[in-house]
C-alpha positions as CSV (number, residue, x, y, z in Angstrom):
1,X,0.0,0.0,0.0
2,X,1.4,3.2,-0.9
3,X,0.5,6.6,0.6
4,X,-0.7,9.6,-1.8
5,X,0.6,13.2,-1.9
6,X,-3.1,14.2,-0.5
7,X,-2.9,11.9,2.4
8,X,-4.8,9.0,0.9
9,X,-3.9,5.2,0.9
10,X,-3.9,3.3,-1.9
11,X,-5.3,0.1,-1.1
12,X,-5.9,-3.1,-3.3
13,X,-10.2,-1.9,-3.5
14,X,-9.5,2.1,-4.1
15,X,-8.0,4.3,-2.2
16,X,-8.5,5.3,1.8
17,X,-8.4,7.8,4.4
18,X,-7.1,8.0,7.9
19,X,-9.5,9.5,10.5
20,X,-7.8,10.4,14.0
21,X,-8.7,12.4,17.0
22,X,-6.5,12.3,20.0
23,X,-6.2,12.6,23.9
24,X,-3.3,14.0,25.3
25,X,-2.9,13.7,28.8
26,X,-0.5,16.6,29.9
27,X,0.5,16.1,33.6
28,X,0.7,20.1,35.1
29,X,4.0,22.0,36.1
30,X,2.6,22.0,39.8
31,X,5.3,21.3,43.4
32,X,1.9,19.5,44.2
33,X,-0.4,17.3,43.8
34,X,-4.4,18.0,42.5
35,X,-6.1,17.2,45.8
36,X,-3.3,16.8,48.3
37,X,-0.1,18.5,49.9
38,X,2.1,15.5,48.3
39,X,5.3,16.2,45.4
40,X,5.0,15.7,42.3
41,X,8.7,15.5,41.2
42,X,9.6,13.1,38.8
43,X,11.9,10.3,39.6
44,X,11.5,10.0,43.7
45,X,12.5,6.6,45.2
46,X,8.8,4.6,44.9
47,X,6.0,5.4,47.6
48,X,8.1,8.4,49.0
49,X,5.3,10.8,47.4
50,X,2.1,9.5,48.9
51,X,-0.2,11.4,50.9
52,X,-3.2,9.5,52.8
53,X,-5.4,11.4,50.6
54,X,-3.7,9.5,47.3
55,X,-3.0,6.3,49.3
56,X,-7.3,6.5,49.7
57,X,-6.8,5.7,53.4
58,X,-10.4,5.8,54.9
59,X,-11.6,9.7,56.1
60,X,-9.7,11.2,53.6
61,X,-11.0,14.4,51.8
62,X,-9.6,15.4,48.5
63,X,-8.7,19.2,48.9
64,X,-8.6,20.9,45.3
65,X,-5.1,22.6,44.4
66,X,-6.1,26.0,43.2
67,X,-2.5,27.0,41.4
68,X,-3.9,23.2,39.1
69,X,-7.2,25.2,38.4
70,X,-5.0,28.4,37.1
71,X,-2.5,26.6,35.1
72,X,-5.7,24.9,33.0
73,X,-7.5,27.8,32.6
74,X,-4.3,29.4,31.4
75,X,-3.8,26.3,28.8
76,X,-7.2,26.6,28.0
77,X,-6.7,30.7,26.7
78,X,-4.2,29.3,24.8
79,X,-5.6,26.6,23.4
80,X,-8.6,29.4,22.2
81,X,-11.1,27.5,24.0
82,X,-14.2,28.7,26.3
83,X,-13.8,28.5,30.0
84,X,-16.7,26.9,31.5
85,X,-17.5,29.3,34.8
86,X,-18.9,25.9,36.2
87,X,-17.5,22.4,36.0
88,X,-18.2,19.8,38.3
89,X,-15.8,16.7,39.0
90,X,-16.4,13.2,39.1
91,X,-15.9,9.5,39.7
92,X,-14.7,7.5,37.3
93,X,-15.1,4.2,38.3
94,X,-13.1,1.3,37.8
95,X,-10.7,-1.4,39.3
96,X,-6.9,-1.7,39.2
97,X,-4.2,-2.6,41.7
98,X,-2.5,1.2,41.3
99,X,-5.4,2.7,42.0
100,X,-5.8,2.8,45.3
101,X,-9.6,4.2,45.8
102,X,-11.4,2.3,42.8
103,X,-12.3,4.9,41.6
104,X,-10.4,8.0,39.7
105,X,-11.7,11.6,40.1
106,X,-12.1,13.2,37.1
107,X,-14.4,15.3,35.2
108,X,-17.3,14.1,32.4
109,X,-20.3,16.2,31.5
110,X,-19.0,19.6,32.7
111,X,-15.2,19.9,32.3
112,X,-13.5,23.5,32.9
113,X,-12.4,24.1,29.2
114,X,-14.7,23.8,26.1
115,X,-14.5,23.7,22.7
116,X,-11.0,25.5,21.5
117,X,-8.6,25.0,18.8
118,X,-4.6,25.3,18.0
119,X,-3.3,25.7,14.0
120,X,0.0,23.2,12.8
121,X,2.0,24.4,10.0
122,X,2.1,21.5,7.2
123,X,5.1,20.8,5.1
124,X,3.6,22.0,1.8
125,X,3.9,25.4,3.7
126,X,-0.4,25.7,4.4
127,X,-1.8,25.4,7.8
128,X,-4.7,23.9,9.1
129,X,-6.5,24.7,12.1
130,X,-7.6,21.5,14.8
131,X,-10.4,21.9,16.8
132,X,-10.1,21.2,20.5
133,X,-13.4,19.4,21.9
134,X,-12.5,20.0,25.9
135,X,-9.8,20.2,28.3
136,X,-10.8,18.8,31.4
137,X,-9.0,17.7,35.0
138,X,-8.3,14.5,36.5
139,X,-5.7,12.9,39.0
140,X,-3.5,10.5,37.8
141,X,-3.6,6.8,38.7
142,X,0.2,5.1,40.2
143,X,2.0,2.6,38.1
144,X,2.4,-1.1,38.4
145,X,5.7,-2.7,37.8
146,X,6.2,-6.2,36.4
147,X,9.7,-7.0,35.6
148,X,11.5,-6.6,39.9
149,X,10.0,-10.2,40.7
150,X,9.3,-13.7,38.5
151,X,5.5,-14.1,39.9
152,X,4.5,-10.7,41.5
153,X,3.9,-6.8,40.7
154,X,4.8,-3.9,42.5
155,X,2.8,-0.8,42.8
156,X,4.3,2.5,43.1
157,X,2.3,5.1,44.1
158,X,4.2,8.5,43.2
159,X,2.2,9.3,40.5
160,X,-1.2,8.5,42.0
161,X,-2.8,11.8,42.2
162,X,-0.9,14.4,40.0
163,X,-2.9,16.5,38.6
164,X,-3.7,15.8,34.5
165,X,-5.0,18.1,31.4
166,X,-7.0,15.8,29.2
167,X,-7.1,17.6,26.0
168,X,-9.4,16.0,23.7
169,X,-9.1,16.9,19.8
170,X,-12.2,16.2,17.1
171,X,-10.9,13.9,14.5
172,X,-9.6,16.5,12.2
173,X,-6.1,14.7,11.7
174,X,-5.7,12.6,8.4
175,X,-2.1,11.7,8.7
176,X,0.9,10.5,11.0
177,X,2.4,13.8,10.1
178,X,-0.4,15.9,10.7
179,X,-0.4,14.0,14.3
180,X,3.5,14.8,14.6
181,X,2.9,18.6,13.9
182,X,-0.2,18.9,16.4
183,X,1.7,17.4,19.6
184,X,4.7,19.3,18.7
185,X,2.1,22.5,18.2
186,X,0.2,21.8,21.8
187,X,3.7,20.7,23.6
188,X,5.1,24.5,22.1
189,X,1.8,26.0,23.5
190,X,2.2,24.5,27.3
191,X,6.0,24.9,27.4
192,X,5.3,28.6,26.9
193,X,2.6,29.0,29.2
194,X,4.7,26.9,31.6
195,X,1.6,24.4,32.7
196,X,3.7,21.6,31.3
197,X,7.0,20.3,30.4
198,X,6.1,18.3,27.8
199,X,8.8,15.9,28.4
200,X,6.9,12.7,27.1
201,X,10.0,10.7,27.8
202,X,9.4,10.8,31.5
203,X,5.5,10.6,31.0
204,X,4.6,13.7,31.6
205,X,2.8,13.9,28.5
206,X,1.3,10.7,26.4
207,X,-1.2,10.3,24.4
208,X,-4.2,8.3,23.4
209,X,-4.6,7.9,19.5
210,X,-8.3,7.0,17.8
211,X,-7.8,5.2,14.6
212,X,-10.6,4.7,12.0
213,X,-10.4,4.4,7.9
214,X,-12.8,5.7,5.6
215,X,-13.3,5.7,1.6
216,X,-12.8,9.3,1.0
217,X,-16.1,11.5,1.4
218,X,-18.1,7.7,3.3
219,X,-19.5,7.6,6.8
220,X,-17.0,7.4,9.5
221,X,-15.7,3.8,10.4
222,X,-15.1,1.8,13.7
223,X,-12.5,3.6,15.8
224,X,-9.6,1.4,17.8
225,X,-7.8,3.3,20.3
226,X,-4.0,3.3,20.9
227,X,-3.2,3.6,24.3
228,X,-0.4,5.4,26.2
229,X,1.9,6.3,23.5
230,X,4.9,8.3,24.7
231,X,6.8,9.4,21.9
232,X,6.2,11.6,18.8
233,X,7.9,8.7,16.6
234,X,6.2,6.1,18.1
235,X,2.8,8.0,17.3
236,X,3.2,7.9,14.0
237,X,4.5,4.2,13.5
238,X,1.3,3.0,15.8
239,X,-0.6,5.3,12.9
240,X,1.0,3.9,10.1
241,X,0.7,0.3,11.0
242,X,-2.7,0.7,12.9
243,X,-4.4,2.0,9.4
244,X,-2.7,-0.5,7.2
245,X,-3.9,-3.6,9.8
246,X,-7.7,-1.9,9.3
247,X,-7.5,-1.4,5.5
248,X,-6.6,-4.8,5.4
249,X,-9.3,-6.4,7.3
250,X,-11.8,-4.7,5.7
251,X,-10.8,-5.5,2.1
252,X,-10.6,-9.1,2.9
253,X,-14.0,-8.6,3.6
254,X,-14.1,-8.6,7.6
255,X,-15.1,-5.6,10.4
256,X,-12.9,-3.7,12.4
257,X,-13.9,-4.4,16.2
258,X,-13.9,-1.5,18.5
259,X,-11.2,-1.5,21.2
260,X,-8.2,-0.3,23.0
261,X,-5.2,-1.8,21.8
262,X,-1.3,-0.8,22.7
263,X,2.0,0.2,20.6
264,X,4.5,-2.6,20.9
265,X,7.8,-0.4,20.4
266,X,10.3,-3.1,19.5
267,X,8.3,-5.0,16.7
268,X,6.4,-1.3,15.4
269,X,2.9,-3.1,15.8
270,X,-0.3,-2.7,17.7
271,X,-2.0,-5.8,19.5
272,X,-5.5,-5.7,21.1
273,X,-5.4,-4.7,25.2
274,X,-9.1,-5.0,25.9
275,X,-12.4,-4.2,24.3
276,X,-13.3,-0.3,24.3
277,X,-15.1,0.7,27.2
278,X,-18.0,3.3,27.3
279,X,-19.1,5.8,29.5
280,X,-21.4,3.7,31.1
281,X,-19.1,1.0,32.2
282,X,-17.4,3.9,34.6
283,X,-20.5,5.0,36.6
284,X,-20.2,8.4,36.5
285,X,-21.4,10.4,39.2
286,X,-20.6,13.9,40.9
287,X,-18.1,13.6,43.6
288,X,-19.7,13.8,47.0
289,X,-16.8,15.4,48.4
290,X,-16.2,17.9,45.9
291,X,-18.4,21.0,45.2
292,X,-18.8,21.9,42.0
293,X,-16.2,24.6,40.7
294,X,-17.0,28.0,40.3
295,X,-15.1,30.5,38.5
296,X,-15.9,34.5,38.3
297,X,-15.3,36.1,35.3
298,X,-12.5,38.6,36.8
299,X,-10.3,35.7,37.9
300,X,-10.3,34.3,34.0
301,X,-9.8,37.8,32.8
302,X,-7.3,38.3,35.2
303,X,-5.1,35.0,34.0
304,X,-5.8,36.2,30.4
305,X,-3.9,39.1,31.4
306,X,-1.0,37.4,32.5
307,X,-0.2,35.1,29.4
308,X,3.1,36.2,27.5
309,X,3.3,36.3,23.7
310,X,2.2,32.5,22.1
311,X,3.9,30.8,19.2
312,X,1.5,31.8,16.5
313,X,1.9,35.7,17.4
314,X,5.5,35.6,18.2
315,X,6.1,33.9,14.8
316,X,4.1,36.9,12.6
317,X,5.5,39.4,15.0
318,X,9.3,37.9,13.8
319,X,8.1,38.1,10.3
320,X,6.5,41.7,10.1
321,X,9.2,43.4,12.2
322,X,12.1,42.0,11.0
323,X,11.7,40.7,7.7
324,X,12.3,37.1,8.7
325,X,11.2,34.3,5.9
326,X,8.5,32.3,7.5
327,X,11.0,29.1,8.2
328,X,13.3,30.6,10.1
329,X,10.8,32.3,11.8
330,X,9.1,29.2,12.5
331,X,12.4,27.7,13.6
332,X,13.0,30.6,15.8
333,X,10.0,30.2,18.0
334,X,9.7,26.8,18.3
335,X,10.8,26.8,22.0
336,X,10.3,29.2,24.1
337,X,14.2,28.8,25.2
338,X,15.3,29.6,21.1
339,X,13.0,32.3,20.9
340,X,14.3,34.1,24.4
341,X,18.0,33.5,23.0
342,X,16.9,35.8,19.6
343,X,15.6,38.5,21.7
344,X,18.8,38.9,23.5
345,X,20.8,38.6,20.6
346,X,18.7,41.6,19.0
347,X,19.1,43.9,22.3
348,X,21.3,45.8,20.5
349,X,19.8,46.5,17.4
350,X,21.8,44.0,14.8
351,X,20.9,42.4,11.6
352,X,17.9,40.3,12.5
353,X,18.5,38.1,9.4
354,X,22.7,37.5,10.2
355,X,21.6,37.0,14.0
356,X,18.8,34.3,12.9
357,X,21.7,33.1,10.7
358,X,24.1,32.4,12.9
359,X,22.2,31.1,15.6
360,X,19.9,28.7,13.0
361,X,22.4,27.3,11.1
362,X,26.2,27.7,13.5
363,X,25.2,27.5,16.9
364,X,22.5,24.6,16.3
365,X,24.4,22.8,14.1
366,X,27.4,23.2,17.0
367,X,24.9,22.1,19.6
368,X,23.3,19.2,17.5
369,X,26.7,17.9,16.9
370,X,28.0,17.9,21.0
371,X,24.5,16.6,22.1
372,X,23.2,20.1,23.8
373,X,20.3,22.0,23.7
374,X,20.0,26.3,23.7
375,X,19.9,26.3,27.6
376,X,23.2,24.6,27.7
377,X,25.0,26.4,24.8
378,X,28.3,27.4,25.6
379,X,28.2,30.5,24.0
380,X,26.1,33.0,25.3
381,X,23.4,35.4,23.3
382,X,26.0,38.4,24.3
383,X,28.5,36.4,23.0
384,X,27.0,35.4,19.8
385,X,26.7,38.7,19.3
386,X,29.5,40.4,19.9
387,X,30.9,38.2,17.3
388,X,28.0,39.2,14.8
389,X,28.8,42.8,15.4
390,X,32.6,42.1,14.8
391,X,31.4,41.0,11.2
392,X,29.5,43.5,10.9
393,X,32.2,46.1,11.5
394,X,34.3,44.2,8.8
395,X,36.7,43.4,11.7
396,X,36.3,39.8,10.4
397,X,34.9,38.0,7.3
398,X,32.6,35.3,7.4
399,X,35.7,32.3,7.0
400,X,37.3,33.8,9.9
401,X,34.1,34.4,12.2
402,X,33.3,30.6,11.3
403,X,36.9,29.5,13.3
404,X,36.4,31.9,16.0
405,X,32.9,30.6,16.5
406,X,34.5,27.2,17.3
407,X,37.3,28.5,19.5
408,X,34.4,30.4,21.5
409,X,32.6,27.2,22.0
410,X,35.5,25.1,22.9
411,X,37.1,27.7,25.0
412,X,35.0,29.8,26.4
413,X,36.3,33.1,25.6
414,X,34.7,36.3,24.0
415,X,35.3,36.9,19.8
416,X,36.8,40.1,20.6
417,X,39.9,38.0,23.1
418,X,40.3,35.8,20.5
419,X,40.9,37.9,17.4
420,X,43.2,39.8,19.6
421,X,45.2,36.9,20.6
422,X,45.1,36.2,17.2
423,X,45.4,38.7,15.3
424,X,42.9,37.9,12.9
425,X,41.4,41.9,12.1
426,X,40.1,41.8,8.7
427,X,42.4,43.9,6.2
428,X,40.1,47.1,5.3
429,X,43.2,49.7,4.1
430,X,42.8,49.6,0.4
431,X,46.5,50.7,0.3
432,X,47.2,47.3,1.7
433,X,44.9,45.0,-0.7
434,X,46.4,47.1,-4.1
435,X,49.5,46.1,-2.9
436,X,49.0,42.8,-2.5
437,X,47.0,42.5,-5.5
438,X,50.1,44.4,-7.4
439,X,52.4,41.4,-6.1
440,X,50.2,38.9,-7.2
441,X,49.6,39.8,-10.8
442,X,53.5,40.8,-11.1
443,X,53.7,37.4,-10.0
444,X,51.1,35.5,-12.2
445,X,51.7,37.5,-15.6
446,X,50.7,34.7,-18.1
447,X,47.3,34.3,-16.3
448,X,46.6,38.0,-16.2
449,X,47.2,37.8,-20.0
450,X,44.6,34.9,-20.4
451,X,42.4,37.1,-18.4
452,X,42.3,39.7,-20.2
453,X,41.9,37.5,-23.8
454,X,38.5,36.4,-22.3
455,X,39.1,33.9,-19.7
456,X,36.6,35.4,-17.0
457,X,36.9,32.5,-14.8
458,X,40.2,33.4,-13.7
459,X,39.3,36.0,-11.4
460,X,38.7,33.6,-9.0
461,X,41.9,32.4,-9.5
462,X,43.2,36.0,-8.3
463,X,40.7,35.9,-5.2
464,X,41.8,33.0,-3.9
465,X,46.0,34.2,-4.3
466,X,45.3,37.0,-2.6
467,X,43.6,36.1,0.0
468,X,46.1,33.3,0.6
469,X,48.9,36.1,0.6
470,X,46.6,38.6,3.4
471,X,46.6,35.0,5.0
472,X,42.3,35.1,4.7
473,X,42.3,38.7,6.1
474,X,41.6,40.5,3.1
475,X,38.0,42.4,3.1
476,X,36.2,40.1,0.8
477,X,34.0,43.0,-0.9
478,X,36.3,45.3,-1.0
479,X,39.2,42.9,-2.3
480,X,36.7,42.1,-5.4
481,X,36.5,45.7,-5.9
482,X,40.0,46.6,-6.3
483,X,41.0,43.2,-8.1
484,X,38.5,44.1,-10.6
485,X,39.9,47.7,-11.5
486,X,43.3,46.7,-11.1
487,X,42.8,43.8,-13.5
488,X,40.4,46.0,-16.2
């Protein structure tokens, strides 16, 4: 089966389409828990982060975190969604050794964010907007471990309790890549507003994929829903195999059964888990011990206030006040961290487009090579761009600010020390280039004659002796200028 340029599979009986909608759960940047005093750092020795209240010891009450409640409603703003002024939380009930009351409090019919949306950027350069259904709250449940004993499980509770975003997406998606771009879009949104890391590698955000394949303009088909998947890549093989297994049943003439199956990393396939559950099988109902949530309509306005500059503005701000192409723009503000580093590196008013230059395609291409991301560069935005300024002085050329970018990453030390030490000034005195362009034509007679019988291609010939002779400090521009009347 092969995949068309409009995101359509060909498949033996006419072509197909992917339909996908997905549930991210997004644990919250919180020191706390969602309804008790207990951490919520990652990687604590197991059970050293349980409160009674998450250990469902009898007499308990649930106590709601109020910073959670902020850091929704601030996801929510971004996200473009409606803030429900009421939502009401629930029990959602079912049975599992890591969770400890039977039950998991969450919310269903009334959830604190509604309907929203967030834009991805596609690689024929168009975007496409993604609506959001909901947002709502829930506590996480702990983890059970199966591989510290032959015949028993462990069950760490840690994790039982942290506080979750549920964001729910209508099935807008039609493609692995289309998935890719919208948890890479939602992770930029939360890492800006700072309500989540988005570090999927330590769980703190997975998702749950839902699957179905359609002819192109038919009824929807019967969805199968990938559980837990915690990596981008692994998103999109789970996708890409998950379609192809349904395509296949269905043109050998057999149904796709509704249910929750899981992403088996090491052989890139999905196998069944258990048969999709329903609302009904949880029992819903309102939590006794928790009132329903009220929100006024100055404390939303209020967090509205407070939210910094998002992605999407950032990115046409970069574009309309400084003449940025869209990529690097895009580039630019794809973490919050990269996008901090520009700023600086503008403070003093220098070329936006050599500063977006040299950090886009020198200093990440430095970093990607030693394994480091912006926060840990080893050269600083100042320094960065002092070094651009040096350039554009004409102190050095673009060769020479290349090798004193490395020795500023491997050193330490500021452009300025090292052309010093160095002595690599660019050569501006004109006096200086005409006279070492006058020694090199002395010394190259025959090719100034072929020159000058048509043999254009020779000048870089000249170039390239003097610069050799000025040892690469020649002014580039200015060198071309003066080679070319001295040679007409």
């Amino acid at each position: 089966m092969a995949e068309t340029n409009n995101n359509l599979i060909q498949g033996k009986n006419g072509l197909w389409e992917i339909v996908m909608g997905l549930e991210v759960h997004a644990q919250i940047s919180s020191q706390s828990k969602l309804f008790s005093g207990a951490a919520a750092d990652f990687g604590a020795e197991p059970n050293t982060q349980v409160s009674l209240v998450d250990a469902a010891m009898p007499g308990m009450l649930p106590v709601i975190n109020a910073f959670c409640i902020e850091q929704a409603i601030k996801t929510g703003l971004g996200l473009n969604a409606t803030i429900n002024l009421k939502s009401v939380f629930d029990r959602k009930n079912y049975f599992y050794p890591d969770l400890p009351a039977g039950y998991q409090i969450s919310q269903y019919l009334y959830p604190i964010v509604g309907s929203g949306y967030l834009t991805i950027d596609l690689a024929n350069g168009q975007s496409k907007k993604i609506r959001i259904t909901r947002l709502h709250l829930e506590q996480d449940a702990g983890k059970s471990i199966h591989d510290q004993h032959p015949h028993k499980t462990y069950v760490d509770l840690n994790r039982a309790g942290i506080a979750l975003m549920e964001i729910v997406s209508e099935p807008d998606l039609r493609s692995a890549e289309e998935v890719a771009a919208y948890l890479k879009k939602l992770r930029m949104i939360m890492r800006y507003l700072k309500t989540c890391d988005g570090n999927m590698e330590e769980g703190s955000m997975r998702c749950d994929i839902n699957v179905s394949v359609r002819h192109p303009g038919g009824n929807l088909g019967t969805r199968c829903e990938i559980k837990n998947v915690n990596s981008i890549r692994f998103a999109q093989q789970a996708i890409d195999y998950e379609a192809r297994r349904q395509i296949d049943i269905l043109e050998n003439g057999g149904t796709i059964e509704q249910e929750t199956r899981l992403f088996d990393a090491n052989k890139g396939t999905t196998r069944t888990m258990r048969s999709k559950e329903h609302a009904p099988d949880y029992r819903y109902f309102p939590d006794p011990d928790l009132l329903p949530l009220l929100l006024k309509k100055e404390e939303v306005q209020r967090l509205k206030d407070t939210l910094i500059e998002l992605p999407d503005a950032k990115k046409q701000r970069l574009i309309d006040q400084y003449a940025l192409s869209a990529y690097d723009a895009t580039v630019l503000v794809s973490e919050p961290e990269i996008a901090t580093y520009y700023e600086k590196l503008l403070s003093k008013k220098r070329d936006p487009k050599v500063a977006a230059n040299w950090l886009i395609v020198e200093l990440f291409g430095y970093l990607n090579k030693i394994g480091k991301t912006i926060v840990e560069s080893p050269i600083s935005p100042e320094q960065l761009g002092e070094l651009v300024d040096l350039i554009g002085a004409g102190v050095l050329s673009g060769k020479m600010a290349k090798d004193v970018f490395v020795e500023m990453a491997e050193t330490g030390q500021a452009a300025g020390q090292i052309v010093s030490k160095r002595g690599l000034q660019q050569v501006t005195n004109s006096k200086e280039i005409e006279r070492i362009i006058q020694q090199v034509l002395q010394s190259n007679p025959d090719k100034v004659a072929e020159y000058k019988s048509g043999k254009d291609k020779l000048f870089g010939f000249f170039v390239g002796q003097v610069m050799k002779a000025s040892d690469g400090k020649a002014n580039p521009a200015l060198l071309n200028e003066l080679l070319k009347k001295a040679l007409s």
